[in-house]
LUMGU-450857 format. One record per residue (C-alpha): x, y, z; residue number from 1. Coordinates in nm, 4 decimals. Example, Ala and Ser with C-alpha at 12.3 -4.5 7.8 and 13.67 -1.06 7.14 Angstrom:
LUMGU-450857
R  xx  yy  zz  num
R  1.2300  -0.4500  0.7800  1
R  1.3670  -0.1060  0.7140  2
end
This chain:
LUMGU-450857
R  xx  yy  zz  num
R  -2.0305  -0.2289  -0.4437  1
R  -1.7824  0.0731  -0.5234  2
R  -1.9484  0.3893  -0.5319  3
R  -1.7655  0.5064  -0.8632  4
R  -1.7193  0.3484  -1.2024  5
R  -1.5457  0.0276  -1.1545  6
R  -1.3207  -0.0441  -1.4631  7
R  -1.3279  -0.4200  -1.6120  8
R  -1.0929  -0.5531  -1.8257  9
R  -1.1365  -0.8468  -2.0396  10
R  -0.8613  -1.0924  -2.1040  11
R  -0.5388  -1.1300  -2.1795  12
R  -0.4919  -0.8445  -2.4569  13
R  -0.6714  -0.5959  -2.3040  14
R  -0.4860  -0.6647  -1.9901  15
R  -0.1310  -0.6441  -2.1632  16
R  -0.2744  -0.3349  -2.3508  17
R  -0.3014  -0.2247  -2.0120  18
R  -0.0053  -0.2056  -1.9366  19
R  0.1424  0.1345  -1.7536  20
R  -0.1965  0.2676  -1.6952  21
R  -0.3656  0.3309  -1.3466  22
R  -0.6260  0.0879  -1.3217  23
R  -0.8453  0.3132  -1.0890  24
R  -0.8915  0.3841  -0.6786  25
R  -1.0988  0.2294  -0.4510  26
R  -1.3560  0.3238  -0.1981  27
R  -1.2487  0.4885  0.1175  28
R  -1.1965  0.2436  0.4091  29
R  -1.2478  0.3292  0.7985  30
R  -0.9931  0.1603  1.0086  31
R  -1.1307  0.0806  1.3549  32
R  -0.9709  -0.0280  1.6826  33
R  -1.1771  -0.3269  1.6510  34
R  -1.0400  -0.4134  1.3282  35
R  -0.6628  -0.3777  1.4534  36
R  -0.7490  -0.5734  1.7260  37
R  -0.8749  -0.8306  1.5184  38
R  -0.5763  -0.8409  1.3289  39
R  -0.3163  -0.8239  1.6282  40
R  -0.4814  -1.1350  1.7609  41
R  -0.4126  -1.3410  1.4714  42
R  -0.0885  -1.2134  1.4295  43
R  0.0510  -1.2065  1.7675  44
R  0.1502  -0.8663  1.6807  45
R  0.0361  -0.6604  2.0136  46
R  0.3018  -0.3656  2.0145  47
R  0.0972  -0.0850  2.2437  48
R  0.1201  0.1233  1.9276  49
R  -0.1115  -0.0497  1.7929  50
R  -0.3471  -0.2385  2.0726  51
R  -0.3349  0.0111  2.3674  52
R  -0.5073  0.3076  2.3403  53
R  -0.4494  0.5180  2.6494  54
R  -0.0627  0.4831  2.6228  55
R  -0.0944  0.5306  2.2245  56
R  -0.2394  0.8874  2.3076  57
R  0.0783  0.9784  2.5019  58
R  0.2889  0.8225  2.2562  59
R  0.4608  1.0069  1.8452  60
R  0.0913  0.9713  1.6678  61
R  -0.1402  1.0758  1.9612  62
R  -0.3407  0.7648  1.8615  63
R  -0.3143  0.3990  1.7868  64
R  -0.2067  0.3307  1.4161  65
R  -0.2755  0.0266  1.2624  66
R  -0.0144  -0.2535  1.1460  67
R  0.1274  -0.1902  0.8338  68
R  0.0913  -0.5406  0.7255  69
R  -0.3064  -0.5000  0.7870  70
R  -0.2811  -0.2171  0.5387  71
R  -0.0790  -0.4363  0.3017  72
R  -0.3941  -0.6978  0.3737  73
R  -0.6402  -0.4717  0.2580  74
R  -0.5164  -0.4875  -0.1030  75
R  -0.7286  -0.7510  -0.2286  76
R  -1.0630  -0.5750  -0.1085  77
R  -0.9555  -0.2604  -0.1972  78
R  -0.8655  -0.3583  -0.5956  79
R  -1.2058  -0.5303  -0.5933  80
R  -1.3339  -0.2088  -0.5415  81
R  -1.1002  -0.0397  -0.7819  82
R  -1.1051  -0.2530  -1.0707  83
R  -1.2041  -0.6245  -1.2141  84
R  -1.0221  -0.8797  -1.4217  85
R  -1.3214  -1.0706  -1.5978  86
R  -1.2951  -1.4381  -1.7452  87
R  -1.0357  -1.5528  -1.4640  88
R  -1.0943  -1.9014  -1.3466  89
R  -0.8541  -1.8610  -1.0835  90
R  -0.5771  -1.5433  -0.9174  91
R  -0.3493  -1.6489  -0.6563  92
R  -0.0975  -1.4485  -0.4347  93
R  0.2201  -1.4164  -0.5699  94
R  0.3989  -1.2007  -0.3463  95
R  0.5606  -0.8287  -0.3319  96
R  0.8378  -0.7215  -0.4460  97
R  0.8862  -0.3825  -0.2832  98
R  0.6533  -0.2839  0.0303  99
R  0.7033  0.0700  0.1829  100
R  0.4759  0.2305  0.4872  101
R  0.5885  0.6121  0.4844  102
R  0.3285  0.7045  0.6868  103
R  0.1202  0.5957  0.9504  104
R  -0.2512  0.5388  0.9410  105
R  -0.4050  0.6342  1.2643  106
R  -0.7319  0.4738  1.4443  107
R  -1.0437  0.6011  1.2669  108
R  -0.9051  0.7465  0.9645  109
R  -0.9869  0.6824  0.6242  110
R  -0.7685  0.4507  0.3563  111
R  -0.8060  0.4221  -0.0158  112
R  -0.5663  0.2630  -0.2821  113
R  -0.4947  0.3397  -0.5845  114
R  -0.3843  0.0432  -0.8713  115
R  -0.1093  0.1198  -1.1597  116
R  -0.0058  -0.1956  -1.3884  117
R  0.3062  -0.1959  -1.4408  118
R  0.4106  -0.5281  -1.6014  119
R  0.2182  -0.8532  -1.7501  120
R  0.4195  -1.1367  -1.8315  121
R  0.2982  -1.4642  -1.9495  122
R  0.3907  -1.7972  -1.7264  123
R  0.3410  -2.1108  -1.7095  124
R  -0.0688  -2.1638  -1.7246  125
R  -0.1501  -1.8237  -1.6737  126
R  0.0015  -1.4152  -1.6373  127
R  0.2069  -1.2933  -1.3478  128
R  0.0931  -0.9265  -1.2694  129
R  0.2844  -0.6580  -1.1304  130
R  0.1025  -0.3881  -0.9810  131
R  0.1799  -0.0552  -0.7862  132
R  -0.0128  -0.0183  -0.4805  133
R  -0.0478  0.3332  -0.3375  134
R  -0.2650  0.3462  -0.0276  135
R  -0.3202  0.7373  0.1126  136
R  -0.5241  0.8763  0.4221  137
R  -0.6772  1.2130  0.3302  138
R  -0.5057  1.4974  0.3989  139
R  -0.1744  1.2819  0.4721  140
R  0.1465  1.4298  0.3023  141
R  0.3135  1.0804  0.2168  142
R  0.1557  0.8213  0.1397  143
R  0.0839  0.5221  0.4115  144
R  0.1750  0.2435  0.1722  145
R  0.3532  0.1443  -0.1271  146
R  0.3919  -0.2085  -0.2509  147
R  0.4575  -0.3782  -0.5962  148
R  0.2203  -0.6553  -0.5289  149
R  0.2713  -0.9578  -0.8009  150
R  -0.0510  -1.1808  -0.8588  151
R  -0.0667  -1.4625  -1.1143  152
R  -0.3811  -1.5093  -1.2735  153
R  -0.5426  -1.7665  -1.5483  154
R  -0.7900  -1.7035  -1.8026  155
R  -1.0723  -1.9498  -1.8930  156
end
């Protein structure tokens, strides 16, 4: 359960209504070596960056840093946590259409994302959803991710 207000939002017209507003933030989010590890074994993705920390320390980021398609993976728990789309009977994956990582997020830090609307369209059965994805690390000066994420959801 978030620990702020979560915002809902109710079908269709209050969705569209929605429109160009930030949605809301999520909970913070620790990443952990185990977690990275996790997620470079299913991958296949085991750069040293990433997977070995006593050559990460030596190496640009004094740390491992986690993939930035894990970050990218993160989205869906992260909006749960930022806001809800009631009276959906189904949301699917639609894809991206931009994805950014200006920064890295280092082993043990903290990741949170914040959710902006920026388009609704009706499609076949349903609404395609554009959203802008910003995912920080405290104190970082860029941000560590930046996607248009598109999701296509129906209504009951």
């Amino acid at each position: 359960m978030p620990s702020h207000d979560l915002r809902t939002i109710t079908g269709a017209a209050e969705l569209i209504a929605a429109t160009g507003q930030v949605l809301g933030a999520s909970d913070w989010h620790t990443i952990t070596q185990e977690q990275v590890d996790t997620f470079a074994e299913a991958t296949g993705d085991h750069q040293w960056i990433h997977v070995d920390p006593q050559r990460a320390a030596d190496g640009p980021f004094g740390t491992t840093i986690a993939h930035g398609y894990l970050t990218l993976s993160l989205v869906p728990m992260l909006r749960k946590q930022a806001w809800v789309l009631a009276g959906t009977t189904m949301g699917i994956n639609y894809g991206a259409n931009k994805i950014r990582f200006p920064a890295a997020v280092p082993v043990g830090s903290r990741v949170r994302a914040t959710f902006e609307l920026l388009d609704v369209a009706e499609t076949r059965g349903g609404y395609r959803l554009i959203e802008k994805v910003t995912a920080e690390v405290p104190g970082g000066g860029k941000p560590v991710m930046i996607a248009e994420t598109v999701t296509v959801v129906v209504f009951a």
